[in-house]
TORKOL-4160 file (C-alpha; in steps of 0.2 Angstrom, whole numbers, padded with zeros to 4 digits, m for minus):
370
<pt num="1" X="m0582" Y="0638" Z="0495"/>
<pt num="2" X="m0569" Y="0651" Z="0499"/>
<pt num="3" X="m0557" Y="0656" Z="0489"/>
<pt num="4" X="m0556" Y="0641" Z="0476"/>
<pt num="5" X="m0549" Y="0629" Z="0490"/>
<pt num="6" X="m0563" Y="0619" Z="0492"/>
<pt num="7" X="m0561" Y="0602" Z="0483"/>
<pt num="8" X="m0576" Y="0592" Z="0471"/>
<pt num="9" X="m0585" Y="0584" Z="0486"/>
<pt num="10" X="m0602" Y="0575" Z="0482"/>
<pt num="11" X="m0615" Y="0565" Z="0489"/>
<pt num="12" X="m0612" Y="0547" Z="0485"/>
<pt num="13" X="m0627" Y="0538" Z="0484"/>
<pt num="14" X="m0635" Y="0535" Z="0501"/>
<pt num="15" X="m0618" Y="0536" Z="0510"/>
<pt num="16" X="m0612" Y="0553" Z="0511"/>
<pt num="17" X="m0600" Y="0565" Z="0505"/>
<pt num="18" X="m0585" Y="0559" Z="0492"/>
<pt num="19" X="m0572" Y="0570" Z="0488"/>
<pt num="20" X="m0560" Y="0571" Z="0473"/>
<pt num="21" X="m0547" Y="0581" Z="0461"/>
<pt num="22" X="m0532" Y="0587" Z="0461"/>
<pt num="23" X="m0535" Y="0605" Z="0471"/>
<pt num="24" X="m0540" Y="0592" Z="0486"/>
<pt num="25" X="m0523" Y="0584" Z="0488"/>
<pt num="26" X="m0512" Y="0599" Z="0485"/>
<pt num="27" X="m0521" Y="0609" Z="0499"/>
<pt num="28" X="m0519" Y="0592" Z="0510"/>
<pt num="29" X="m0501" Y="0592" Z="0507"/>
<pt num="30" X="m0497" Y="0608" Z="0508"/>
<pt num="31" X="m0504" Y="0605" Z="0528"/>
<pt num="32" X="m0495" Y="0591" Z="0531"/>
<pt num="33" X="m0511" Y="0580" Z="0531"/>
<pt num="34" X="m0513" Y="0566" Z="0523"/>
<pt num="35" X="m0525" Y="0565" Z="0508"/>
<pt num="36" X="m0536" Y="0550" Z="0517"/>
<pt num="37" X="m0537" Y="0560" Z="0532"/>
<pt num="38" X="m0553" Y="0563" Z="0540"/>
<pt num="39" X="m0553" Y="0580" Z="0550"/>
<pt num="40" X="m0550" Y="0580" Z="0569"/>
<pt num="41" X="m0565" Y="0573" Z="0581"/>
<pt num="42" X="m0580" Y="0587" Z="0583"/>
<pt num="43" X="m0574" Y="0597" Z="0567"/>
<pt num="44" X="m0588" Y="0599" Z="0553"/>
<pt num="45" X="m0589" Y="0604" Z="0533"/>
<pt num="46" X="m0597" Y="0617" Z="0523"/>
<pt num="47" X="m0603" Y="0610" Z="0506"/>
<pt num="48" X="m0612" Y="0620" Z="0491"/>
<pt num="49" X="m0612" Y="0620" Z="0474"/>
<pt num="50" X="m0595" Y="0614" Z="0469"/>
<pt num="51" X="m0598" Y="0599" Z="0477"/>
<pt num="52" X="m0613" Y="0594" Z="0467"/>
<pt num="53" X="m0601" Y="0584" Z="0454"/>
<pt num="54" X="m0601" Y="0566" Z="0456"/>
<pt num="55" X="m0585" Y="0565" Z="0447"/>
<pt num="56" X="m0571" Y="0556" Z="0455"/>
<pt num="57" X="m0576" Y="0553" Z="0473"/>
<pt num="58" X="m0570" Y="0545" Z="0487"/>
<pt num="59" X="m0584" Y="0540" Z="0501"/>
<pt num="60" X="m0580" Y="0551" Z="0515"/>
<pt num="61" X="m0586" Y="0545" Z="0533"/>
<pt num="62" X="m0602" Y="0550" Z="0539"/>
<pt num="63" X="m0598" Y="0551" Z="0559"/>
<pt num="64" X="m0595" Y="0571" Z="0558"/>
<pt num="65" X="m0605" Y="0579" Z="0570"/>
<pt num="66" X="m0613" Y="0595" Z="0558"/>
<pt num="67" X="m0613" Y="0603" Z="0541"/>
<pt num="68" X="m0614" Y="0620" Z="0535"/>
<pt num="69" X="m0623" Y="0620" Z="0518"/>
<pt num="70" X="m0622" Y="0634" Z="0505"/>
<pt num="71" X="m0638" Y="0642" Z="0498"/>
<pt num="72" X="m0630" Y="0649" Z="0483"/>
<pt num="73" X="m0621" Y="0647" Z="0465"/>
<pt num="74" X="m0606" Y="0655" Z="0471"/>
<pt num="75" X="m0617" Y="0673" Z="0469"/>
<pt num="76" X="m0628" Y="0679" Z="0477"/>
<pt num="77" X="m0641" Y="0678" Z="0464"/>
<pt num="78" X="m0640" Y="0659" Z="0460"/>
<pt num="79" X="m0645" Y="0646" Z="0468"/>
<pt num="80" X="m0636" Y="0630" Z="0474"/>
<pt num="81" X="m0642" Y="0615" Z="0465"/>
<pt num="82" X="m0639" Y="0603" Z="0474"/>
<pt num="83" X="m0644" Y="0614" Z="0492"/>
<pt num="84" X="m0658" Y="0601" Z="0499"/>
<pt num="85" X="m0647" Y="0587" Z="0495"/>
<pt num="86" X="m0635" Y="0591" Z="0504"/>
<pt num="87" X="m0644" Y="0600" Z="0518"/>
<pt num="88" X="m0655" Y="0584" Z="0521"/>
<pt num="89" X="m0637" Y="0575" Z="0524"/>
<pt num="90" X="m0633" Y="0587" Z="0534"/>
<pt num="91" X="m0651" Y="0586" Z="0546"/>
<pt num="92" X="m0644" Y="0566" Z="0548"/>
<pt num="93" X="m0626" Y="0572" Z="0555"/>
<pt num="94" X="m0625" Y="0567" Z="0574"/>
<pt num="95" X="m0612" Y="0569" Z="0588"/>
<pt num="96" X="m0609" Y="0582" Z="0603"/>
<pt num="97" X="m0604" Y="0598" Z="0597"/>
<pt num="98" X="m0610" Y="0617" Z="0601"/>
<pt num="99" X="m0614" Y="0619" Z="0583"/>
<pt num="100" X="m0631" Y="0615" Z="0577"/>
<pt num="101" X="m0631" Y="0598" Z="0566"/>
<pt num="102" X="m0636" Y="0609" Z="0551"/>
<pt num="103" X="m0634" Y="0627" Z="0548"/>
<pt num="104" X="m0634" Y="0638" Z="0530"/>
<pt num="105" X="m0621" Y="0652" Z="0524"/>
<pt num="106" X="m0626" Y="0663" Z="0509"/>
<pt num="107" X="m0616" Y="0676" Z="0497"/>
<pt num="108" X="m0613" Y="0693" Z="0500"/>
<pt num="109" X="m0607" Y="0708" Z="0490"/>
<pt num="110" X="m0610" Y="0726" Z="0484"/>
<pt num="111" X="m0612" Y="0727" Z="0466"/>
<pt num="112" X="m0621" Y="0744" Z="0467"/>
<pt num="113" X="m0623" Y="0749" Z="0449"/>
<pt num="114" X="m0616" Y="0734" Z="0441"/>
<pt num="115" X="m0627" Y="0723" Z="0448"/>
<pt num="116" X="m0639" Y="0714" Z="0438"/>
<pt num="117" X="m0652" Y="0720" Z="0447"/>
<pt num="118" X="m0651" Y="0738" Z="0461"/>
<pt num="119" X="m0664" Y="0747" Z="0472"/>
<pt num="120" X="m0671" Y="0763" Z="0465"/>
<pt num="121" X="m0682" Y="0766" Z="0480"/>
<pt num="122" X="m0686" Y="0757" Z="0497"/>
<pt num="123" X="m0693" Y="0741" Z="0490"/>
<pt num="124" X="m0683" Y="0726" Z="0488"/>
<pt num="125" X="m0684" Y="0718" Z="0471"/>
<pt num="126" X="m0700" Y="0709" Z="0476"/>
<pt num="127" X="m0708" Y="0725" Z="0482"/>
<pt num="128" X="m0706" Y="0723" Z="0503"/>
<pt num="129" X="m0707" Y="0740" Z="0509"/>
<pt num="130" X="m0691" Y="0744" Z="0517"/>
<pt num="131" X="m0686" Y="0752" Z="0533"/>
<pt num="132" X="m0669" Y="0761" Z="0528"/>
<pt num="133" X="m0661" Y="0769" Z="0543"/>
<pt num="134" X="m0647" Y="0775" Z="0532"/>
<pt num="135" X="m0661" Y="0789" Z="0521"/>
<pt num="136" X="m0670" Y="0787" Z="0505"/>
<pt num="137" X="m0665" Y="0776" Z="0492"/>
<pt num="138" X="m0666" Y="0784" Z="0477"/>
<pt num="139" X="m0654" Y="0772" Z="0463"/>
<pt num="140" X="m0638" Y="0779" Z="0470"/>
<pt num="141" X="m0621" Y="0769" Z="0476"/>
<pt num="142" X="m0621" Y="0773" Z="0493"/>
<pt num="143" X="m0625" Y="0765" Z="0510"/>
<pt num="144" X="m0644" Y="0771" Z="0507"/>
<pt num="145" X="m0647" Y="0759" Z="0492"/>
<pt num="146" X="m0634" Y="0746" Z="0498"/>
<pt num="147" X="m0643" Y="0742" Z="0514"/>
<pt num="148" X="m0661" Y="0739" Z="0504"/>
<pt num="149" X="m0650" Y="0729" Z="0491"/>
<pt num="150" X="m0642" Y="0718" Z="0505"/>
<pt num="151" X="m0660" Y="0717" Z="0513"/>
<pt num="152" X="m0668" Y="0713" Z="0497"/>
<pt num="153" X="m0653" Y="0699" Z="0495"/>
<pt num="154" X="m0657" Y="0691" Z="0511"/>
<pt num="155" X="m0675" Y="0691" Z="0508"/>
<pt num="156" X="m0672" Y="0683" Z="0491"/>
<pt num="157" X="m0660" Y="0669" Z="0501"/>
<pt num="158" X="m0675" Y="0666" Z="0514"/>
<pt num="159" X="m0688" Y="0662" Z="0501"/>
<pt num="160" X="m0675" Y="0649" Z="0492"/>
<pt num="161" X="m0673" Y="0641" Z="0508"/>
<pt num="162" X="m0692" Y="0643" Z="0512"/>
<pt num="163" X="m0696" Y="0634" Z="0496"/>
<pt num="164" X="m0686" Y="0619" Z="0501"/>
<pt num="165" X="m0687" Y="0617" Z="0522"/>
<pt num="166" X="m0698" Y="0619" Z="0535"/>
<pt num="167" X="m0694" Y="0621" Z="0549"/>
<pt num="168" X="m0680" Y="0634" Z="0544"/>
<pt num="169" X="m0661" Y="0633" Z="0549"/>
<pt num="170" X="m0660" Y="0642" Z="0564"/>
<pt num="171" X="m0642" Y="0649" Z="0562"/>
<pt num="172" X="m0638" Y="0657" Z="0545"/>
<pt num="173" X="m0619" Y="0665" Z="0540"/>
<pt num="174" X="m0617" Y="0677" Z="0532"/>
<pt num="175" X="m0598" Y="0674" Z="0519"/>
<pt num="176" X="m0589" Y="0689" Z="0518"/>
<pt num="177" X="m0574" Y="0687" Z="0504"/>
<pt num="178" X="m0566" Y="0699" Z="0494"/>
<pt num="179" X="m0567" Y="0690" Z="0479"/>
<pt num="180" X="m0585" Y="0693" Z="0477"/>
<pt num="181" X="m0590" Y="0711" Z="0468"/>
<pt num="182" X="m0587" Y="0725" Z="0483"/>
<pt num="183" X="m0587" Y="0745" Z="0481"/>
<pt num="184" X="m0573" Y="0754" Z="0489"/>
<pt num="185" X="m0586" Y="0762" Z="0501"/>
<pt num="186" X="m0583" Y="0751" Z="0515"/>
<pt num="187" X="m0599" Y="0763" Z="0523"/>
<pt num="188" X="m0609" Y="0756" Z="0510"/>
<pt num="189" X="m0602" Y="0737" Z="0511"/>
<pt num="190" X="m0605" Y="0737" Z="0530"/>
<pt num="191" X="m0622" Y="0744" Z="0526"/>
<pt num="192" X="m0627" Y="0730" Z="0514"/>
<pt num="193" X="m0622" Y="0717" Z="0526"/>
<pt num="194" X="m0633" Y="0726" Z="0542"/>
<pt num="195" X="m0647" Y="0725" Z="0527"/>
<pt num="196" X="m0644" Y="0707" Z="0527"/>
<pt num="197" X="m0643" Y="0705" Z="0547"/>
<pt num="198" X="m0656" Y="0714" Z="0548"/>
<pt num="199" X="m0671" Y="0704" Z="0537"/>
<pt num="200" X="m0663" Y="0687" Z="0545"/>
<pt num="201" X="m0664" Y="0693" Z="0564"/>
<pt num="202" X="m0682" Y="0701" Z="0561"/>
<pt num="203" X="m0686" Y="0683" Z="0557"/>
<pt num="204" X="m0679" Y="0676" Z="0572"/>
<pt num="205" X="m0663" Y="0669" Z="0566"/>
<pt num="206" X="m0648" Y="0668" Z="0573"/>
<pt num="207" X="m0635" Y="0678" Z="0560"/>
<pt num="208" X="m0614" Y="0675" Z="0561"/>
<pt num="209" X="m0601" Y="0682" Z="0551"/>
<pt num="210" X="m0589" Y="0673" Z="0538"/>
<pt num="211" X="m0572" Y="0682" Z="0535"/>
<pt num="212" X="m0555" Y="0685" Z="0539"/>
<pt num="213" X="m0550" Y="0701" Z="0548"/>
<pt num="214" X="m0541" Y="0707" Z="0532"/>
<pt num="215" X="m0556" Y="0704" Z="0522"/>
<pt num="216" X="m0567" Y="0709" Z="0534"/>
<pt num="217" X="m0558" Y="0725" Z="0538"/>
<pt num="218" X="m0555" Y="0730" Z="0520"/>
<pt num="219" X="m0573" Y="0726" Z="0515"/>
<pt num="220" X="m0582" Y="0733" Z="0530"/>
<pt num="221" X="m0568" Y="0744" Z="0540"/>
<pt num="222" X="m0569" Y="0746" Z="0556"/>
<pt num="223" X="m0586" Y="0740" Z="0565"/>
<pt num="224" X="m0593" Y="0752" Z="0578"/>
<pt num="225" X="m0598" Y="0745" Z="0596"/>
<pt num="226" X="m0615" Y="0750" Z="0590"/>
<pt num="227" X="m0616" Y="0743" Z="0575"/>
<pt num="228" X="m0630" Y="0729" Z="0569"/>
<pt num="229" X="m0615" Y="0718" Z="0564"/>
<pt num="230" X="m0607" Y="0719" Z="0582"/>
<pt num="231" X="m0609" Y="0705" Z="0593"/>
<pt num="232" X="m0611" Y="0692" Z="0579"/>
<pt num="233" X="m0603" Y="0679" Z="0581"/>
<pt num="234" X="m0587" Y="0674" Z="0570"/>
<pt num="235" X="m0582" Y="0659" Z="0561"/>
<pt num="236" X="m0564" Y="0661" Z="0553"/>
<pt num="237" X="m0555" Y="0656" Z="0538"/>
<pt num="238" X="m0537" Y="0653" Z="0535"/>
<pt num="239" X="m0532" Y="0641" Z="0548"/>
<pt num="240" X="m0521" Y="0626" Z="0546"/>
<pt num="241" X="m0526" Y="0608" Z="0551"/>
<pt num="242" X="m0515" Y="0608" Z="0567"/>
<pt num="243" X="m0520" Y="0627" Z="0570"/>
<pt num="244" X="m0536" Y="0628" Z="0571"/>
<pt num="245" X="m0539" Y="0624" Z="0589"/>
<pt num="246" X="m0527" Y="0640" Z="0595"/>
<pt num="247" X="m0535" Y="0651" Z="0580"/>
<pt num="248" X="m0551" Y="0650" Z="0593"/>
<pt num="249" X="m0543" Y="0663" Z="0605"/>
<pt num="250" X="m0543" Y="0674" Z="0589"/>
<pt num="251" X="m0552" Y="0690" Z="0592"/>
<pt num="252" X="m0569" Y="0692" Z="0582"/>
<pt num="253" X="m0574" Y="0700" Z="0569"/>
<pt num="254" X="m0582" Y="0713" Z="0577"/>
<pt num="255" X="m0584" Y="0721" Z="0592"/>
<pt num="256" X="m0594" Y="0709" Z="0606"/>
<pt num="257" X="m0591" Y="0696" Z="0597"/>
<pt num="258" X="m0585" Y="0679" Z="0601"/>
<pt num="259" X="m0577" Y="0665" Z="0589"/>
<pt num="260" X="m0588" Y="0650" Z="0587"/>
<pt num="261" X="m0579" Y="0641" Z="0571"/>
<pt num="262" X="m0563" Y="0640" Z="0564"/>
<pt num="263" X="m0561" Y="0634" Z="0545"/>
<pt num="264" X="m0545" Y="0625" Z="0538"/>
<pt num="265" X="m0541" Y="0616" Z="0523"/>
<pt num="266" X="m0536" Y="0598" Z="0526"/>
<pt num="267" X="m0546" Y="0585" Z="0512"/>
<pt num="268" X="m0559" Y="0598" Z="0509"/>
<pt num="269" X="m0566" Y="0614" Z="0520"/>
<pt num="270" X="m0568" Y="0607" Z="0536"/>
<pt num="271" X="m0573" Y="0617" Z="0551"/>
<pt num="272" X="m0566" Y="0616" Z="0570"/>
<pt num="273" X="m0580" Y="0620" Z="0581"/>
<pt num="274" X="m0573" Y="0630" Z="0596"/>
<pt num="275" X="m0579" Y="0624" Z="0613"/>
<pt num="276" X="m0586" Y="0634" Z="0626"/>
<pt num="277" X="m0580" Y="0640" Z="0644"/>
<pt num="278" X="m0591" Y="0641" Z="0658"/>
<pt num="279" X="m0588" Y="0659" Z="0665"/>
<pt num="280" X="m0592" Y="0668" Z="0681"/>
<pt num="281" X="m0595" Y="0688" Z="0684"/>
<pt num="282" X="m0580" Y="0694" Z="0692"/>
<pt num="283" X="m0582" Y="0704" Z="0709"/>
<pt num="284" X="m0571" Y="0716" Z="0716"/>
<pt num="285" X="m0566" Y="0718" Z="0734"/>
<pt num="286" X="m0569" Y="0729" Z="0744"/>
<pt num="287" X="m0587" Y="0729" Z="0734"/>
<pt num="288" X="m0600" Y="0742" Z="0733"/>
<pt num="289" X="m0591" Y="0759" Z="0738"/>
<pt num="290" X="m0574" Y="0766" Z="0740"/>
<pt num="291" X="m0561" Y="0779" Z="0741"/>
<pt num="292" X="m0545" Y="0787" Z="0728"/>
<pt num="293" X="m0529" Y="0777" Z="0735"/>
<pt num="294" X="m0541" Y="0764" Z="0740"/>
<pt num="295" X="m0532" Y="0745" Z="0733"/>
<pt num="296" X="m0547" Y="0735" Z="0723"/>
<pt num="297" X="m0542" Y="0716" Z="0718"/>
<pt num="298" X="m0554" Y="0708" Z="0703"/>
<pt num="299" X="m0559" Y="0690" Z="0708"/>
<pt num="300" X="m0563" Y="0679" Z="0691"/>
<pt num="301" X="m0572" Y="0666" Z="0701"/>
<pt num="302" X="m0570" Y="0647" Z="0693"/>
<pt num="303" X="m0570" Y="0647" Z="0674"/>
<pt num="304" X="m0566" Y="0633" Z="0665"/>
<pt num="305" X="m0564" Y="0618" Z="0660"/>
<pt num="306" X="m0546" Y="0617" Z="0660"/>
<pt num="307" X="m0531" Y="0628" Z="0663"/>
<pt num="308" X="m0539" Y="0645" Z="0658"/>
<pt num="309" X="m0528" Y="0659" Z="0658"/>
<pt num="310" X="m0534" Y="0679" Z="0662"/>
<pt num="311" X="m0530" Y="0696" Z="0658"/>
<pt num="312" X="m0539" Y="0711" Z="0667"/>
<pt num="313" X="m0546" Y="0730" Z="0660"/>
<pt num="314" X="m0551" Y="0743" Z="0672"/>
<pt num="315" X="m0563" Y="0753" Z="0666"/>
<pt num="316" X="m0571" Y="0771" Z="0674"/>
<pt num="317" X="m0589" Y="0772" Z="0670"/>
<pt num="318" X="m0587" Y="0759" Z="0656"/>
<pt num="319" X="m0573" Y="0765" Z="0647"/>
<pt num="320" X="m0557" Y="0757" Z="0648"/>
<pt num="321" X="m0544" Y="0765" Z="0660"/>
<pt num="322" X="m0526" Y="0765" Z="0649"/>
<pt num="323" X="m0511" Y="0756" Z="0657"/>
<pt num="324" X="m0525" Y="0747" Z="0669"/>
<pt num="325" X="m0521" Y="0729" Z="0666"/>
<pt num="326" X="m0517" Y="0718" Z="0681"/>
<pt num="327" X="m0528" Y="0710" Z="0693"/>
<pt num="328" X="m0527" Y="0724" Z="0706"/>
<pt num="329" X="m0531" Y="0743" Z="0704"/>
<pt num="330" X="m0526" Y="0757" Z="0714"/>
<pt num="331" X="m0540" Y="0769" Z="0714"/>
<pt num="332" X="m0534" Y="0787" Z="0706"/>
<pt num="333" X="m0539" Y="0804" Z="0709"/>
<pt num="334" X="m0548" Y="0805" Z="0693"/>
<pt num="335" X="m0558" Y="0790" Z="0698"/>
<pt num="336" X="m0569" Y="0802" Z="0712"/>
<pt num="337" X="m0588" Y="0802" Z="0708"/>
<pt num="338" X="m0587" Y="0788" Z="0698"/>
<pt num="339" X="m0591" Y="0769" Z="0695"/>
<pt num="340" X="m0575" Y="0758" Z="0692"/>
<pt num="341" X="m0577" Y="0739" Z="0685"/>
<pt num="342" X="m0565" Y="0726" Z="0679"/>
<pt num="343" X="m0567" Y="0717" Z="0663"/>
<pt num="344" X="m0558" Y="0698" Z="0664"/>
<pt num="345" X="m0556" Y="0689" Z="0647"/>
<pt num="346" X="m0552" Y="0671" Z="0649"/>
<pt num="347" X="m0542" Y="0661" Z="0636"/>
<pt num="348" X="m0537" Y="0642" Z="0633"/>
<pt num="349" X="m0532" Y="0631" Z="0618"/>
<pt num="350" X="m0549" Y="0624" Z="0608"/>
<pt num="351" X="m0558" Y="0636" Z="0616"/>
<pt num="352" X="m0569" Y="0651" Z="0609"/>
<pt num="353" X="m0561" Y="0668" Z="0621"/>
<pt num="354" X="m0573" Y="0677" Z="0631"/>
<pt num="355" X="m0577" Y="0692" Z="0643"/>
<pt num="356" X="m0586" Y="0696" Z="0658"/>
<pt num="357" X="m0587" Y="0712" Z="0666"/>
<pt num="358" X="m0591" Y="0715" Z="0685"/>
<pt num="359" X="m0602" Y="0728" Z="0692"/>
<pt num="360" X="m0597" Y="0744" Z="0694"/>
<pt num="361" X="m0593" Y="0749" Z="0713"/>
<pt num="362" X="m0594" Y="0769" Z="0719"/>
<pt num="363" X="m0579" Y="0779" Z="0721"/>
<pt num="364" X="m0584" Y="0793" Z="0733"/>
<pt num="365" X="m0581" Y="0811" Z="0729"/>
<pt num="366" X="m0576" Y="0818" Z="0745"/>
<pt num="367" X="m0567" Y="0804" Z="0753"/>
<pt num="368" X="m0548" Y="0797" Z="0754"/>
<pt num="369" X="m0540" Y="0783" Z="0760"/>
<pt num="370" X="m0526" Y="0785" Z="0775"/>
């Protein structure tokens, strides 16, 4: 997966993955890691079709606690051969981690007219009527058309999987790469993927995001607040074996996100999962009313575990003050008549960075502090 990093990993008989070739051990020591290493403790793989080849292979332990498994060919509109194989490994992974034992990612892309197949209406290719909130569809290359495409995708993803499992994984991602066929609409792209988001979530899965920020940002520019691909959560590429525990402070992909994965190269893709704090609503004090000149102080509360560090945003009635950054806030003029809160983000090595955001507390109109 990824890029044409992944190495020929494949299921040898009744014992696991095996891995082999020469891609393998330049990426190994190009990290500094030794070709027989296994990766770190709680980190996982993601297999799909290139490791279906049983050529060359070297057992490769069985003690990794989950798997992400690759629906496709390496498009969107094949299939992975090998899929239930190595998804049925996957179901016998054990081991503490925060990701599930087994998840799934499929393809993405944009092919608008090129594609081998391309909406002319609101159906998806099998004929589901489809919802478009972008307008009609009517065979064109824009967002309207690209949002029933990356519906029609997903659907076509779901029913492969559907043929092969039940129950269904309950967390697919979505890969997000530039080497796969994009328009230079990134309107359209980030339509096709809230297409695919939007099919997977009606079904009541859970949906996360593939990338890196460059890819992500020059496929799907800049992701609104109020987008359908906001609040996803991230899994991201391009971290080396000794990084990838930092690389979980990363910001998301988007907006309200948070970053759950972190994918290196080692012996083959492996993934670092990123552990979770345990974070408490901040409060201000004095709470529930005040006055401009008034001195507020934010209280994070315990968060943890470990030595987590904190940065603070102000906000007047949900919008970020500028320049409003420490741990105290002097109340402003301009604050009257409105309802001020603190944002605290908390960070730590290994673990995935998160937010909490306080209530908002009164700032009377026609009173001052002396």
């Amino acid at each position: 997966m990824r890029g044409g990093l992944a190495v020929a990993v494949a299921l040898a008989a009744g014992t696991g993955f095996a891995l082999g070739g020469a891609t393998g051990s330049v990426a190994a020591s190009a990290s500094g890691v030794s070709p027989a290493a296994p990766p770190p403790t709680g980190a996982g793989l993601d297999v799909s079709f290139p490791q279906c080849s049983p050529r060359s292979h070297i057992d490769f332990p069985t003690n990794i606690p989950f798997a992400v498994v690759g629906v496709n060919g390496g498009i969107a509109s094949k299939s992975n051969p090998c899929f239930l194989r190595e998804y049925d490994f996957a179901l016998l992974l054990s081991g503490q981690t925060e990701q599930p034992h087994a998840s799934v990612y499929v393809n993405t892309g944009n092919p608008a007219l090129a594609g081998t197949w391309w909406p002319s209406k609101d159906r998806t290719q099998v004929g589901t009527a489809v919802e478009d909130p972008n307008g009609s569809c009517a065979g064109l290359a824009g967002a309207a058309c690209a949002y029933v495409y990356g519906y029609s995708m997903a659907e076509a993803d779901y029913r492969r999987v559907s043929k092969s499992l039940a129950p269904l994984p309950d967390l697919w991602w979505l890969d997000v790469e530039t080497s796969n066929s994009w328009q230079p609409d990134v309107v359209a792209n980030a339509a096709m993927l809230t297409g695919m988001v939007d099919y997977f979530q009606a079904r009541g899965l859970e949906v996360g995001l593939y990338s890196t920020s460059y890819q992500w940002n020059r496929i799907a520019g800049v992701t609104s607040p109020d987008s359908h691909l906001a609040g996803l959560r991230s899994w991201l590429a391009g971290a080396s074996y000794w990084g990838a525990a930092a690389d979980c402070e990363k910001s998301p992909l988007t907006p309200n996100g948070v970053v759950t994965m972190v994918q290196y190269v080692s012996v083959l893709d492996a993934d670092y999962s990123c552990h979770q704090l345990h974070t408490v609503v901040p409060t201000i004090s004095p709470g529930h009313e005040s006055v401009v000149g008034s001195d507020l102080t934010a209280s994070t509360g315990l968060w943890g575990p470990g030595n987590v560090s904190y940065s603070y945003q102000w906000n007047q009635d949900g919008s970020p003050i500028p320049g409003a950054t420490s741990g105290d806030y002097v109340v402003a003029a301009a604050d009257a008549d409105t309802y001020i809160s603190v944002t605290v983000t908390g960070r730590e090595i290994g673990f995935s960075t998160v937010s909490e955001t306080s209530s908002g507390i009164l700032v009377l109109a026609a009173l001052m502090a002396v």
